[in-house]
C-alpha positions as semicolon CSV with decimal commas, in nm:
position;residue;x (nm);y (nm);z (nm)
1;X;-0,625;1,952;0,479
2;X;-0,533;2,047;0,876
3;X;-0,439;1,817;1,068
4;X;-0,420;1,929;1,450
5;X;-0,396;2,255;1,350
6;X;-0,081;2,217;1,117
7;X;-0,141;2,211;0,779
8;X;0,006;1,821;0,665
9;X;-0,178;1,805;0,338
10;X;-0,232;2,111;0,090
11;X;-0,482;2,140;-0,185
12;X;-0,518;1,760;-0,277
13;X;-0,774;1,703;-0,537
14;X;-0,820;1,357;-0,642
15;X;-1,134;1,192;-0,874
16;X;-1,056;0,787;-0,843
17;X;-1,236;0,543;-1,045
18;X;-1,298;0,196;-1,049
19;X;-1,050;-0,024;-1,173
20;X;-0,738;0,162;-1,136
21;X;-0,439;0,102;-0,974
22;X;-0,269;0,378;-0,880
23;X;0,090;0,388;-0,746
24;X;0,103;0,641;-0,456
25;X;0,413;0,739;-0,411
26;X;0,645;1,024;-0,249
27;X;0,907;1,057;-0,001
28;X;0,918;0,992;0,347
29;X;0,723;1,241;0,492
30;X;0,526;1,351;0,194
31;X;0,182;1,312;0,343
32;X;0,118;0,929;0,202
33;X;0,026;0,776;0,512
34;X;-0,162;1,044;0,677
35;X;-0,381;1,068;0,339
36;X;-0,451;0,671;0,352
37;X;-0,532;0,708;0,739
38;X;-0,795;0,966;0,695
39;X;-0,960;0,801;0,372
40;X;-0,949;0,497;0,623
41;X;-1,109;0,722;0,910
42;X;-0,901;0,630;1,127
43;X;-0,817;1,044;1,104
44;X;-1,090;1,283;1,185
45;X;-0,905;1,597;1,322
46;X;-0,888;1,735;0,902
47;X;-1,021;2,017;0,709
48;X;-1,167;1,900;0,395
49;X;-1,423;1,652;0,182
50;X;-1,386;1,251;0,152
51;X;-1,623;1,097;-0,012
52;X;-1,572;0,772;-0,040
53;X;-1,822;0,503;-0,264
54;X;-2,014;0,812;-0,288
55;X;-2,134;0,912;0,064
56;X;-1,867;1,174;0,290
57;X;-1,733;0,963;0,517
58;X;-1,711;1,254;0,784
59;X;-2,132;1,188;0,845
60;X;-2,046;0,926;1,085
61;X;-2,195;0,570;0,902
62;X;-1,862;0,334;0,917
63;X;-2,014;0,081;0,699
64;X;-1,813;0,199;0,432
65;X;-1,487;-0,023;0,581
66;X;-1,672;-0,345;0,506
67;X;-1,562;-0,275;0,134
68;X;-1,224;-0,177;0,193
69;X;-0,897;-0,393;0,241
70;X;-0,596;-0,236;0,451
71;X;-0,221;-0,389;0,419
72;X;-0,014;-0,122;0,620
73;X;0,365;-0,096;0,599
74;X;0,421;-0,208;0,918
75;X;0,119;-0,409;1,042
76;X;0,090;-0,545;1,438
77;X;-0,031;-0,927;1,383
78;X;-0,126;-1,117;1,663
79;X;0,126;-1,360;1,713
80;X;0,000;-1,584;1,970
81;X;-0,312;-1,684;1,705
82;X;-0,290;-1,946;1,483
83;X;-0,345;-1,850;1,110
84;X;-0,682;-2,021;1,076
85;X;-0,798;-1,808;1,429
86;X;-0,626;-1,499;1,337
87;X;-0,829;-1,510;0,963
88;X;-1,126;-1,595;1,107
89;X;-1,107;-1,309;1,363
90;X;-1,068;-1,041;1,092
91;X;-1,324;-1,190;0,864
92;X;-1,544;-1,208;1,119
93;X;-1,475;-0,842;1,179
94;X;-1,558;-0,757;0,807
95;X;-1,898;-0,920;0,833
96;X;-1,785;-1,275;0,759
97;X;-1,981;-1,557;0,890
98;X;-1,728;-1,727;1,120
99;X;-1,765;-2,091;0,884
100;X;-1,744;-1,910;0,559
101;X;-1,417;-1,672;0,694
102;X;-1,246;-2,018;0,801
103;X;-1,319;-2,158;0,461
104;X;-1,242;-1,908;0,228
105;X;-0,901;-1,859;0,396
106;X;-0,833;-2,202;0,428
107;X;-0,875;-2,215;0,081
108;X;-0,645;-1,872;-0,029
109;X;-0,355;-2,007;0,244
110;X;-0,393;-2,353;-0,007
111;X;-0,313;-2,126;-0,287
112;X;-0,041;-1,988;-0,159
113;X;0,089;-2,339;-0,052
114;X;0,056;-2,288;0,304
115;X;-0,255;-2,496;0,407
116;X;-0,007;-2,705;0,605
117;X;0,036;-2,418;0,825
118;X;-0,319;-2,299;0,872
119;X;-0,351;-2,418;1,243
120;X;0,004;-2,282;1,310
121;X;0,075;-1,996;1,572
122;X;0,181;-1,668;1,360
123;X;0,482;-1,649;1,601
124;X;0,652;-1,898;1,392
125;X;0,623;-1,781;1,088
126;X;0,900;-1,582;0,828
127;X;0,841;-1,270;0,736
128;X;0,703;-1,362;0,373
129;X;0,467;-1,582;0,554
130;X;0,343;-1,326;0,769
131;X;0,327;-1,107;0,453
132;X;0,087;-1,327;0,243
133;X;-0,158;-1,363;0,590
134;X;-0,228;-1,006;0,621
135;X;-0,306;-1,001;0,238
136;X;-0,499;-1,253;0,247
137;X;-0,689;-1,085;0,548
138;X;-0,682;-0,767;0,351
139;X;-0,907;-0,948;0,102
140;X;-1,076;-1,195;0,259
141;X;-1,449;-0,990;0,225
142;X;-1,372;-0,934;-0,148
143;X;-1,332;-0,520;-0,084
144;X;-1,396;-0,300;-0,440
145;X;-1,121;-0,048;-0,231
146;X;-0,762;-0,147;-0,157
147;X;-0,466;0,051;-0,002
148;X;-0,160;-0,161;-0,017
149;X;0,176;0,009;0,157
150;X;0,481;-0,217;0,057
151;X;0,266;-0,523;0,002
152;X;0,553;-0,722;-0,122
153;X;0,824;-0,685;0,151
154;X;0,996;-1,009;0,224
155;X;0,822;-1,235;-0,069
156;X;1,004;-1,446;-0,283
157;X;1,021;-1,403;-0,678
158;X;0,768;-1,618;-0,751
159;X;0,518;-1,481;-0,502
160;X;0,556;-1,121;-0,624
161;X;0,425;-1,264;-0,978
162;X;0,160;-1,402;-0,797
163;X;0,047;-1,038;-0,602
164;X;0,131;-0,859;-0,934
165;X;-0,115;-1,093;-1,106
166;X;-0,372;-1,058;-0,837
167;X;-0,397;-0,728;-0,871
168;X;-0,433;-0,674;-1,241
169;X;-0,715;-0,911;-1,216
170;X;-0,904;-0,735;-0,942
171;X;-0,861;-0,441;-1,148
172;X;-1,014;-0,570;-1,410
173;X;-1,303;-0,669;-1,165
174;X;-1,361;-0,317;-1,143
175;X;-1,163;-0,326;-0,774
176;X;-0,969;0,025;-0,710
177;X;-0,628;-0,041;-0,570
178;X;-0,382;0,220;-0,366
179;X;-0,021;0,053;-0,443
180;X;0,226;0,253;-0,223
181;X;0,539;0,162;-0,283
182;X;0,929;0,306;-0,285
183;X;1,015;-0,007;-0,518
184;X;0,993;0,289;-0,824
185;X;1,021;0,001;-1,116
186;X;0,740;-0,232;-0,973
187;X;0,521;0,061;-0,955
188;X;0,571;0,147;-1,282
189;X;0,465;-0,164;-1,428
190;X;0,167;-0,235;-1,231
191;X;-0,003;0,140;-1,164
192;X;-0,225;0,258;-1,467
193;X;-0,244;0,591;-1,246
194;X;0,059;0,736;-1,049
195;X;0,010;1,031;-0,819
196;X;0,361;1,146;-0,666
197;X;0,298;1,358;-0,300
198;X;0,551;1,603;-0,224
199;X;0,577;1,835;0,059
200;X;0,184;1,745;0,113
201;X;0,119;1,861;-0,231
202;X;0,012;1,686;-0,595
203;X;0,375;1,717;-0,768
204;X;0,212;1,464;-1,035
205;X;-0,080;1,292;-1,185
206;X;-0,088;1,077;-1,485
207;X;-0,035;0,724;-1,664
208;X;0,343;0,673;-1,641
209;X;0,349;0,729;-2,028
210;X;0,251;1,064;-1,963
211;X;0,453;1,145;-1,658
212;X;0,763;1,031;-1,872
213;X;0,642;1,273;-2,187
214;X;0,624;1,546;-1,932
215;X;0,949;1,531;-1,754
216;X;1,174;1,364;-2,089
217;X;1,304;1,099;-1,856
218;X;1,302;0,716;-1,898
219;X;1,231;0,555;-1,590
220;X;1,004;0,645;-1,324
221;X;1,275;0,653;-1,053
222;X;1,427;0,875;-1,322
223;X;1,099;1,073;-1,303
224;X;1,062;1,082;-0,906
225;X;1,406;1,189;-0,876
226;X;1,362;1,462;-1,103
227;X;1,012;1,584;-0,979
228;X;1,184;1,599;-0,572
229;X;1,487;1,744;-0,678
230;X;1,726;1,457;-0,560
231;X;2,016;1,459;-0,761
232;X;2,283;1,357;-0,475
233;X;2,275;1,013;-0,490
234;X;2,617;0,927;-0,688
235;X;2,797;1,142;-0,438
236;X;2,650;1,006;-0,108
237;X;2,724;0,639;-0,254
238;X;3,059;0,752;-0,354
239;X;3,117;0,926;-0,013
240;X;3,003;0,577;0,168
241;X;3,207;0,357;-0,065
242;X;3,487;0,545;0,017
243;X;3,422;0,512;0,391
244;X;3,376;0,167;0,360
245;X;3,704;0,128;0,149
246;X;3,927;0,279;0,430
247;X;3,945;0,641;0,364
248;X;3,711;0,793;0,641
249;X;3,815;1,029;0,856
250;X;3,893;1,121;1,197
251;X;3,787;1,476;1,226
């Protein structure tokens, strides 16, 4: 795919099915988030087909987006609303009638043990709180489509079982889930599917059993590091530790 006239994305040729989770992964700069932004149209300068539930979602009909849930890296959250408003807006905006978007996240904020904070601004909230609204609002309208970048930044232990149990049961609703992730060991044991970008390109595609018969290494940081060629990590940690131990230098 072109993207403003620069090729971004080369040759990507991907058949998803329903109930997979598939970890997305690759290094900064790899072409991740530019690939979720288009299949979320919210890129149309590209060369190339998405088809998306079936229809190509470059004819123009949007209603596609009602059946998908977004949870971006860095997500802009309106902190002057109150939970309860700030739900209810975004249901609302997924088709939601505004009693049934108030209910249904009054009731997932319960589950998460925040009810007592559902007519609280957002302003005031930690980081992990702010993390469990946006997924809730990411699957408030039930979506069968979810793209998930770092979904579990600034939870707690126990929450993370929680997502990580969430999602293997939407999977096995049939829901299709894009985990994104640079945590390699979580992805490993939640993806049924990992594709690894590189340079804009497919690098790899497979179960992580496979990926790991492939490239004869254990894990699957093991794996990624192999498959981008980054072997440098014991000397830039040593090089740091030393700094940090006194022996920099003045030159």
């Amino acid at each position: 795919m072109n993207l403003g006239g620069k090729r971004v994305l080369n040759g990507i040729n991907l058949d998803v099915y329903q109930g997979q989770i598939i970890g997305y992964i690759g290094p900064n700069g790899a072409g991740k988030s530019t690939t979720v932004k288009i299949m979320l149209g919210l890129m149309e300068d590209y060369q190339g087909t998405v088809e998306i539930f079936g229809q190509n979602i470059a004819a123009g009909d949007h209603t596609y987006k009602r059946k998908i849930g977004y949870v971006p890296e860095n997500a802009e959250i309106y902190d002057n609303l109150t939970a309860n408003e700030y739900l209810t807006f975004i249901g609302e905006l997924y088709g939601l009638v505004k009693e049934e978007a108030e209910e249904k996240a009054r009731q997932l904020m319960n589950e998460f043990e925040m009810e007592n904070v559902f007519n609280t601004r957002l302003s005031s909230f930690s980081k992990g709180m702010r993390q469990k609204v946006l997924i809730i609002s990411s699957l408030l309208h039930d979506p069968d489509l979810l793209f998930l970048d770092e979904p579990l930044n600034g939870l707690d232990a126990n929450s993370v079982m929680i997502i990580k149990e969430i999602l293997s049961q939407l999977a096995a609703q049939g829901k299709t889930i894009f985990y994104s992730s640079h945590i390699m060991d979580v992805v490993e044991k939640i993806s049924n599917r990992i594709v690894l970008l590189l340079d804009g390109e497919v690098k790899a595609d497979g179960s992580f059993e496979e990926l790991r018969e492939q490239n004869k290494e254990g894990t699957l940081e093991e794996i990624f590091n192999q498959l981008t060629g980054f072997d440098e990590h014991k000397d830039v940690a040593g090089s740091f530790v030393g700094i940090v131990n006194g022996g920099y230098s003045n030159e």
